[in-house]
N, C-alpha and C positions, 0 to 999 in steps of 0.2 A: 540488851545485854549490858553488866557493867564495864566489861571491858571489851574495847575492839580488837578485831580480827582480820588478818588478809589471809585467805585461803588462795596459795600461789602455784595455778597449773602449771607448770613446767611442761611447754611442747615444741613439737621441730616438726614443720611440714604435715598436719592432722588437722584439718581445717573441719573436716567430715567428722572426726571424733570429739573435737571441741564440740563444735554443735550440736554433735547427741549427747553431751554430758551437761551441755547448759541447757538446753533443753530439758534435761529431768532434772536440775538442781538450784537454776539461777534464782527461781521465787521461792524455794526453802529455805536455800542460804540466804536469802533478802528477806525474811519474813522472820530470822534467828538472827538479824544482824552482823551478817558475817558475808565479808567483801571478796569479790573474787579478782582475782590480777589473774592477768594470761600474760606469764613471761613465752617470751616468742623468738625464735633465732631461726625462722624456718626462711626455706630459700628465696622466697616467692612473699608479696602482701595478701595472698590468700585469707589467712587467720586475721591479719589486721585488719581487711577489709570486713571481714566477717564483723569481729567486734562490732567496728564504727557502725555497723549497722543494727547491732541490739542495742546499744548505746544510745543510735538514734531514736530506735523504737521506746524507748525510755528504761531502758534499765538502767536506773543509779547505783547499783553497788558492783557493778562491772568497770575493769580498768585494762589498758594493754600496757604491757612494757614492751618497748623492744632492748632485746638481749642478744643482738648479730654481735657481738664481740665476744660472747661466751664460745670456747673454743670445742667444748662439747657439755654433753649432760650435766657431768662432776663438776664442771667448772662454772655450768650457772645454777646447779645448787649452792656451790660454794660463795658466791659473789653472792646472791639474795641471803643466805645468812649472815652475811655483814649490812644487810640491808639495802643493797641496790634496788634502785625503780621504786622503791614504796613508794605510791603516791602520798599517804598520812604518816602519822607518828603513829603505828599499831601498839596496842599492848602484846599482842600473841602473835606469830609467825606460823603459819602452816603450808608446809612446802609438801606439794602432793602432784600426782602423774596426771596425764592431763585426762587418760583413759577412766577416773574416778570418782565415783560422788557414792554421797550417802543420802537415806532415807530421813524424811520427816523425823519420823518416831527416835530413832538414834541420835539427829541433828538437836530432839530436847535435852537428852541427857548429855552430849557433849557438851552443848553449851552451859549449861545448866555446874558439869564440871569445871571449864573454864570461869567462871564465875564464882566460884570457891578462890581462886587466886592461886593453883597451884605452882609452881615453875615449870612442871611437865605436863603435858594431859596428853596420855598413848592412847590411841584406840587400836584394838587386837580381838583375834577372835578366837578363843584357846582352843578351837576344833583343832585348828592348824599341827599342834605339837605333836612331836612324836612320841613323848616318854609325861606317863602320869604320874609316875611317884616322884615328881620331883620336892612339893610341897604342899598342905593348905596355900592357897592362891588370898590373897587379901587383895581389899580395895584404892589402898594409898599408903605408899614406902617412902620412909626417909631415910632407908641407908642405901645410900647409893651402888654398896658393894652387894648386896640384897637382887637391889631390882637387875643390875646388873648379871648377877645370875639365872637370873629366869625371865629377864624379856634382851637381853642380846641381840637376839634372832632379829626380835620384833623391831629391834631400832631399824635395820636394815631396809624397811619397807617405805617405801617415798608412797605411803598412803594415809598415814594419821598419828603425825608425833609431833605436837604444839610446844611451842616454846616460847615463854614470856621473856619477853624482849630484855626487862631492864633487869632480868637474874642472869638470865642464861647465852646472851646472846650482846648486850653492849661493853660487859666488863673484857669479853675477850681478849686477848692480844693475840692479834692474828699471827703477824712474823715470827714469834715464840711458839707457835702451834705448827706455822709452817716448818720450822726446822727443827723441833722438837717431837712430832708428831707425825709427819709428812704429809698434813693435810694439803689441797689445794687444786690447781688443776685437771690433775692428773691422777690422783686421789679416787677411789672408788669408793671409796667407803670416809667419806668429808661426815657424814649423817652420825654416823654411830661415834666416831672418834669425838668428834667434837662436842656430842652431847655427855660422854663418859670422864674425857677428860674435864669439863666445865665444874661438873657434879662432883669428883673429886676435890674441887679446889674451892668448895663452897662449904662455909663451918654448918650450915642445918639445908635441908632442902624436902620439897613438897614433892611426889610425885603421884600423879594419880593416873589408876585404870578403867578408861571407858571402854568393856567391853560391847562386842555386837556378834548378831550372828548373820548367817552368811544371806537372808535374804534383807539387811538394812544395808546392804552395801552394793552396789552395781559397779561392774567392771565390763567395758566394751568389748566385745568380741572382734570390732575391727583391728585391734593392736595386738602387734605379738611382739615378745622378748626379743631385744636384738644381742642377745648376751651369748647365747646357745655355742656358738663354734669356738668362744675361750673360756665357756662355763669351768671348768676343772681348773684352770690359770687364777680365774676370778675366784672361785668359790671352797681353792684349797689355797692356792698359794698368797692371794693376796688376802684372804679373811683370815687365814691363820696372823699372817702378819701383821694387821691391822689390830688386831687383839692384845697381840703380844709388845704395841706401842706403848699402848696403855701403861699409865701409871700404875706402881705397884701396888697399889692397893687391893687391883684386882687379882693378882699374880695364883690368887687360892683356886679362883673358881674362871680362868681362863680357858681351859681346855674343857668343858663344860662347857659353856658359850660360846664355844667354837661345835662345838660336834651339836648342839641345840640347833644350830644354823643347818649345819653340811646336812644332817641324819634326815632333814626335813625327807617327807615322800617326795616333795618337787622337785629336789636334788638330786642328796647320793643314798637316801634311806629307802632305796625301792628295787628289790631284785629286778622288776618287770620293768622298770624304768632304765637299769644298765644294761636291760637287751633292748630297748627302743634306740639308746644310746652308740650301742654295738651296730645294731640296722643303718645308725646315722652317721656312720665313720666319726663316733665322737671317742669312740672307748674303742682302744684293742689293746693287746699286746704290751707297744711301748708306756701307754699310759699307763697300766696295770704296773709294768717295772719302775713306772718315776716316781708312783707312791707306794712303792710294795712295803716300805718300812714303817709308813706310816695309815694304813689302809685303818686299824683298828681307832685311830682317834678322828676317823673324820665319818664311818659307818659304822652301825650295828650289823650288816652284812659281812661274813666270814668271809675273810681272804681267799680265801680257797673258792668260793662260789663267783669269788670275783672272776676268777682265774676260769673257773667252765666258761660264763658269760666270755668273758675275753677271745678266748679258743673257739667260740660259737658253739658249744654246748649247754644250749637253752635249757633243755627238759631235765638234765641230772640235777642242773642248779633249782627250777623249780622245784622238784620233786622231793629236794634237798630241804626245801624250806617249808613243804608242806609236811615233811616228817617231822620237823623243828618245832611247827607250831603244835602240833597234834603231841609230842612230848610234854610241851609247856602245861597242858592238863596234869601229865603223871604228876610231874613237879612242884603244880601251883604255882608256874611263873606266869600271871597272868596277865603281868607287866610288856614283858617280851611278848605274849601271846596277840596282846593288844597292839602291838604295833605290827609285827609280820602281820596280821589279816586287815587292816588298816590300809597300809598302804602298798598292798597287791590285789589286783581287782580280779587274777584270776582266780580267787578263792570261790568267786560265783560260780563259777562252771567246777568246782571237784566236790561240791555238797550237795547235795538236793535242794531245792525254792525252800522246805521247812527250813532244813536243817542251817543255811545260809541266814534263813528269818530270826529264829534262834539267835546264833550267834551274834547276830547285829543288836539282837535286842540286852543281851545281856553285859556285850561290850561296852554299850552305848553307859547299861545302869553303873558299871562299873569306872569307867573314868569320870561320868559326874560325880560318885561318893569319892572317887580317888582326889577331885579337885578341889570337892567341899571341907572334904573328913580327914583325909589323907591317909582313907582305909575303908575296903569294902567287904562284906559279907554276898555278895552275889555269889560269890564261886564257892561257897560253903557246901563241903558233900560232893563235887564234882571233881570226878581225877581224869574223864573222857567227857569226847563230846556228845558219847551216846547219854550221861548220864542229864542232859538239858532237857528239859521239858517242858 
């Protein structure tokens, strides 16, 4: 590669996950020139001892930091993008979960982007979104207020958003960000701020997208989110806020990149997901009233359906949403149509195997022309789902 790289696991006490994730990545990323650092603050030298011993076995592009002073996650994200523990001078910083690695075939074209010299290199997998019309999708944006609109979401993801050191990441002023900004310890969202705010304050800048899809990337099944029991704290109160830090440049297209985020299916964008929610003592009642006024800018899910799910009436609220989507034909909303059957999986059980086959098939043709064209003919002549054929 021309430029180097530390790809930085961030982990706490996963000595078992590190080791299945170096195990499927250490000689890809050694063979694309790209370093791995295990930042570590876990209780125990489990992980440390771990390394020392691939290290022994000869792995040269492996490194440990220890990171016991980082007082949690956000805070030793925050401390390596000021650059603690590098062992080298990196050209590019990649802070990523330790549960992560990617495929060969992906790992050419990332690097291969990095190598172009951008300031940013995202990797993203636009399966994920929930809403297609937002634009033609391009390869590499230089208005910061641009990308900003339509990968927001994606900063969020401590899995593949590179940053070169000497644009984006040594000009800093961190004290000015801490108090301007509220980045820092405690800070949940250090990732997106920091990289928004930088891009802001830079007269041209590069950003490019390496996309993947979902079989170049491996994620451990040992780890789970530990986020779940202040998911709506986290992912209404403090993302709304976190956004709305931001310099005004962004000010047009903030509440868009907020609801980009929330609407996701793995959030608040999934009727069946605010009954698994409701099952989980995460959603009832009082939470329903703490955001009743602002229920519509953080889901496409009608208030009112909130409110069944809430009360525990599961079936009006589905039933609500399967009449919703099956209008979307009268209408031609195939926008909407595509995201309600998206991400509700009980759509499989209310259509027959055809008719379910169908549908996936034509959704599918549809959001690739929507992402290509920014316009599709698939649903030409079709105002029901009987008319699919």
């Amino acid at each position: 590669m021309k430029y180097s790289v530390a790809c930085c696991l961030l982990t706490h006490n996963h000595p078992d996950i590190v080791k299945e994730i170096l195990d499927r990545c250490l000689d890809i990323y050694s063979d694309h020139g790209v370093d791995i650092c295990i930042y570590d603050d876990s209780g125990d030298c489990s992980t440390k001892e771990l390394i020392a011993d691939y290290i022994s076995d000869g792995a040269l592009n492996l490194y440990y930091v220890d990171i016991c002073n980082a007082i949690n996650g956000d805070h030793k994200l925050y401390l390596l993008l000021q650059g603690y523990g590098l062992p080298k001078e990196y050209d590019y910083i990649w802070p990523c979960k330790d549960r992560i690695c990617f495929g060969a075939s992906y790992m050419d074209r990332l690097c291969a982007s990095i190598d172009e010299g951008h300031d940013v290199v995202i990797g993203y997998n636009e399966n994920t979104r929930w809403d297609v019309g937002v634009k033609v999708l391009q390869n590499i944006y230089t208005d910061p207020v641009e990308f900003y609109r339509l990968y927001a979401a994606a900063s969020t993801d401590w899995e593949c958003l590179i940053r070169r050191r000497e644009t984006m990441l040594a000009p800093i002023e961190w004290e000015k960000y801490e108090k301007k900004y509220g980045v820092g310890a405690e800070c949940n969202f250090n990732q997106s701020i920091t990289l928004f705010v930088r891009l802001s304050e830079m007269n041209a800048c590069s950003i490019k997208i390496c996309r993947y899809l979902y079989d170049e990337r491996f994620i451990s099944r040992n780890d789970k989110s530990s986020w779940g029991n202040i998911m709506f704290q986290l992912w209404i109160d403090k993302w709304v806020s976190a956004n709305y830090s931001l310099p005004s440049i962004y000010d047009r297209y903030k509440a868009e990149a907020i609801k980009a985020e929330t609407n996701l299916t793995a959030l608040f964008g999934s009727v069946e997901n605010f009954i698994h929610y409701k099952e989980a003592g995460l959603f009832d009642i009082e939470v329903f009233k703490r955001y009743r006024d602002i229920w519509e800018y953080i889901t496409e899910i009608p208030p009112e359906y909130l409110l069944m799910i809430a009360n525990g009436d599961y079936s009006t609220a589905i039933n609500a949403t399967i009449n919703d989507f099956e209008k979307c034909f009268l209408i031609h909303d195939f926008r909407k149509a595509w995201w309600i059957v998206t991400s509700n999986s009980f759509f499989k059980t209310v259509y027959n195997e055809r008719t379910y086959g169908l549908l996936v098939m034509y959704f599918n043709k549809y959001r690739n022309d929507m992402m290509q064209y920014g316009i599709s003919s698939v649903f030409d002549g079709v105002n029901s789902i009987q008319d699919l054929r």
